[in-house]
N, C-alpha and C positions, 0 to 999 in steps of 0.2 A: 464443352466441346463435344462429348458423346452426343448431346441431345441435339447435335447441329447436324447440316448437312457436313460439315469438313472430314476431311480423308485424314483418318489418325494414322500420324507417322511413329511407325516404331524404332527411332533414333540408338543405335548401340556400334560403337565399336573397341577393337583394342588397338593400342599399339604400341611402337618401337621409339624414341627418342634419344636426341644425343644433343647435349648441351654442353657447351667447352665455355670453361670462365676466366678472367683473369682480372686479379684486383691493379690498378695501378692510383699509388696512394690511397686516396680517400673513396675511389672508385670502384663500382665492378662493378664491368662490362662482358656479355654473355650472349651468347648465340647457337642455335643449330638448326635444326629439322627432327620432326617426326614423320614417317612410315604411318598410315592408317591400314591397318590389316584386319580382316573378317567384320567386315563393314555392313552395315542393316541401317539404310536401305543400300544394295550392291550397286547401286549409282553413283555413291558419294566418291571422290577422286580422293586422291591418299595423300596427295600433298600437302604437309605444313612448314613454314618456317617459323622460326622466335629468337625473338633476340633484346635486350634493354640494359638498361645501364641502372645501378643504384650508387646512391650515394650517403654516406654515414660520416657524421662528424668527430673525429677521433679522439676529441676530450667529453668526456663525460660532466653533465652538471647536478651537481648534490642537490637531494630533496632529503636532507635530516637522514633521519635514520630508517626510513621506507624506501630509498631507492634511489640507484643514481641513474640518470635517465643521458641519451645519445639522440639529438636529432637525427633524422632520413627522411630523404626522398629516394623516390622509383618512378621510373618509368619501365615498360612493358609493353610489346608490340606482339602478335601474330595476325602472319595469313597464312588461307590456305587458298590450294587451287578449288576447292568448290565453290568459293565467293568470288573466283575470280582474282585472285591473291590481294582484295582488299582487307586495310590493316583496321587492325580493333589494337587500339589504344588503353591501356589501364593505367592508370595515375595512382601514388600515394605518397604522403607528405605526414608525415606525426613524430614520436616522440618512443623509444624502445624502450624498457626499464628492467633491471636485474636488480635483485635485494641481495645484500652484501651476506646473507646469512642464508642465501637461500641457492650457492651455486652455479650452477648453470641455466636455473630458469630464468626465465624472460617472459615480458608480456609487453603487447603494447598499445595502440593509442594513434589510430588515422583517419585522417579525413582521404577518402577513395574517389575515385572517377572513373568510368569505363565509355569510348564512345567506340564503335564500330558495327561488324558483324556478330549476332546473336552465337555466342561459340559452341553453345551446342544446347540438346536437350528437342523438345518437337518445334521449336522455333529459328532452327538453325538456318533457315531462308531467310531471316529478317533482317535489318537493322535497329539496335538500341542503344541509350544513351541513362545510364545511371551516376546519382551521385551519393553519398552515405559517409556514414562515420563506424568505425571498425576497433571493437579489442579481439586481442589477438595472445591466444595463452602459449609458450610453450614449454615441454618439460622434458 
């Protein structure tokens, strides 16, 4: 891109978010908005909304003595007003797993999807469509 004629955007902001959730059953379902404040390029409009739902299967199924694993799915939506409030979709559908010796940690195991607006970065004019498979550690 340097060695082109194209105009390098230097894409940065921060901001403010406010997400309210609430589990019902097997569910949760999640929503707010973010504020974009000290915006580069000062064009970009400050509006976002977000909001999706996940869902977790509440028995767990034994793998011996490595883990007992919880199917999920998720879905994931935002827009903002700079695209015009169209929505970028994120999908994910796997498998979470916690070792019985090992606490609170988790890791996990999904096949991902994303179709909409590019959500950020120098390509945040575009539309993209990716698909992948994801581990996911936490501790």
């Amino acid at each position: 891109m340097l060695r082109t004629v194209t105009t390098r955007v230097n894409y940065s902001y921060e901001s403010i978010e406010l997400l309210l959730s609430r589990d019902v059953g097997a569910f949760r379902l999640y929503g707010g908005g973010e504020d974009l404040i000290r915006r580069d390029p000062h064009t970009l409009r400050p509006g976002v909304i977000h909001w999706g739902v996940e869902w977790e299967r509440p028995r767990r199924h034994g793998f011996g003595a490595l883990a007992a694993g919880t199917p999920f799915a998720a879905i994931d939506a935002k827009c903002s007003q700079q695209r015009h409030w169209r929505v970028g979709w994120d999908a994910r559908v796997g498998y979470e797993f916690a070792s019985p010796s090992s606490g609170h940690r988790r890791w996990s195991v999904d096949l991902r999807g994303y179709r909409g607006p590019s959500p950020y970065g120098q390509f945040y004019g575009t539309d993209i469509s990716a698909i992948g498979a994801g581990i996911s550690f936490g501790l």
